[in-house]
C-alpha positions as CSV (number, residue, x, y, z in Angstrom):
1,X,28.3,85.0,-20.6
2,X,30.7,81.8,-21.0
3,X,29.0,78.4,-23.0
4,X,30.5,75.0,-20.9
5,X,31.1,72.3,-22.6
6,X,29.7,69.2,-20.7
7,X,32.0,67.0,-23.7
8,X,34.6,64.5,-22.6
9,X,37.5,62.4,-24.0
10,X,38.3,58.9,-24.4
11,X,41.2,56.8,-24.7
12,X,41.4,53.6,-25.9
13,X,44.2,51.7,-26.8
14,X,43.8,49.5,-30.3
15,X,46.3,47.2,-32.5
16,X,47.8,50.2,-35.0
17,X,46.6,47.7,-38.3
18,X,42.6,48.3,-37.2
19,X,43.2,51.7,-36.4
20,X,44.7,52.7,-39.8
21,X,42.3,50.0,-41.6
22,X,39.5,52.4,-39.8
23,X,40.9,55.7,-40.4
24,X,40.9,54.4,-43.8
25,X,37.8,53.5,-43.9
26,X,36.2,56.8,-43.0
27,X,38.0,58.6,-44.9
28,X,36.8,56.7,-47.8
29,X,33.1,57.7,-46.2
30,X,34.1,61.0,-45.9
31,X,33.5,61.6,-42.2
32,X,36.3,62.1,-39.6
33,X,37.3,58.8,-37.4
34,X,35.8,61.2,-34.4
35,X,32.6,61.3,-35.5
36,X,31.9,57.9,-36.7
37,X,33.0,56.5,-33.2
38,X,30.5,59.3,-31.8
39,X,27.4,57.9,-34.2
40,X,28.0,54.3,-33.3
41,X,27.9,55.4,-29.6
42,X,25.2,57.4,-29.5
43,X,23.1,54.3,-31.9
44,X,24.1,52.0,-29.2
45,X,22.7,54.5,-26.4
46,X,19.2,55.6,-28.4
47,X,19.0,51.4,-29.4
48,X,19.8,50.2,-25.7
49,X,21.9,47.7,-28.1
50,X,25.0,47.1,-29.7
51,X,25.6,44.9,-32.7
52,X,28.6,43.5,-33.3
53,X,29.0,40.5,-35.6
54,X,31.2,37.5,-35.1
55,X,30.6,36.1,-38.2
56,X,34.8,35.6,-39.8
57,X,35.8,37.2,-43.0
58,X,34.0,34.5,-45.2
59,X,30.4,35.3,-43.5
60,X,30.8,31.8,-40.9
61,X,29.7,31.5,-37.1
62,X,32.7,30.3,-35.1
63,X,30.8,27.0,-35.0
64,X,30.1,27.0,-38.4
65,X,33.4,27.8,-39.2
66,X,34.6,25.1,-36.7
67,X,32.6,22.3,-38.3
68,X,33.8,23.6,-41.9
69,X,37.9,22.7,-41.0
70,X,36.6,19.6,-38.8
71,X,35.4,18.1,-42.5
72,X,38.3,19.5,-44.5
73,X,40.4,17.9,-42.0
74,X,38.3,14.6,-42.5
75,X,39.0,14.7,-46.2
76,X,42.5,15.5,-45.9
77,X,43.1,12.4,-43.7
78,X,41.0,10.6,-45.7
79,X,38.1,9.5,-43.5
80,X,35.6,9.9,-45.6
81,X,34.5,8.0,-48.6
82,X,33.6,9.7,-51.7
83,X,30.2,8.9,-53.6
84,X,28.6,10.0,-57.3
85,X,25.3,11.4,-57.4
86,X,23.3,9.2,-58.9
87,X,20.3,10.5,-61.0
88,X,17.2,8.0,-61.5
């Protein structure tokens, strides 16, 4: 009596720095690279969803983030005008 294995592999290609920075991660976690890309798939699959965030490293929407530099460049170049707060 032989047991198939109905398991497949993948290859993906991925810049080295987020593959080591992942590695790293799971070691950290304790669980082999392998199986965390396994859980995530199979949560996405049982969800009928996947999450991913696009916030940027300091928690911003790209138009958040976008409207954030558009005023820093304001203030830079000096087109705006700087008021106290006044307390009554």
């Amino acid at each position: 009596m032989s047991i198939t294995s109905d398991k497949t592999t993948i290859t993906i290609k991925i810049d080295r720095e987020i593959k080591n920075a992942f590695a790293e991660l799971c070691e950290n976690l304790g669980i082999p690279v392998s199986s965390a890309v396994i859980a995530m798939m199979k949560q996405a699959v049982r969800k009928q969803e996947l999450k991913i965030s696009t916030l940027d490293i300091n928690g911003f929407t790209p138009s958040e983030a976008a409207e954030l530099k558009r005023r820093a460049d304001d203030v830079k170049a000096g087109r705006i005008k700087m008021h106290s707060l006044i307390e009554a």
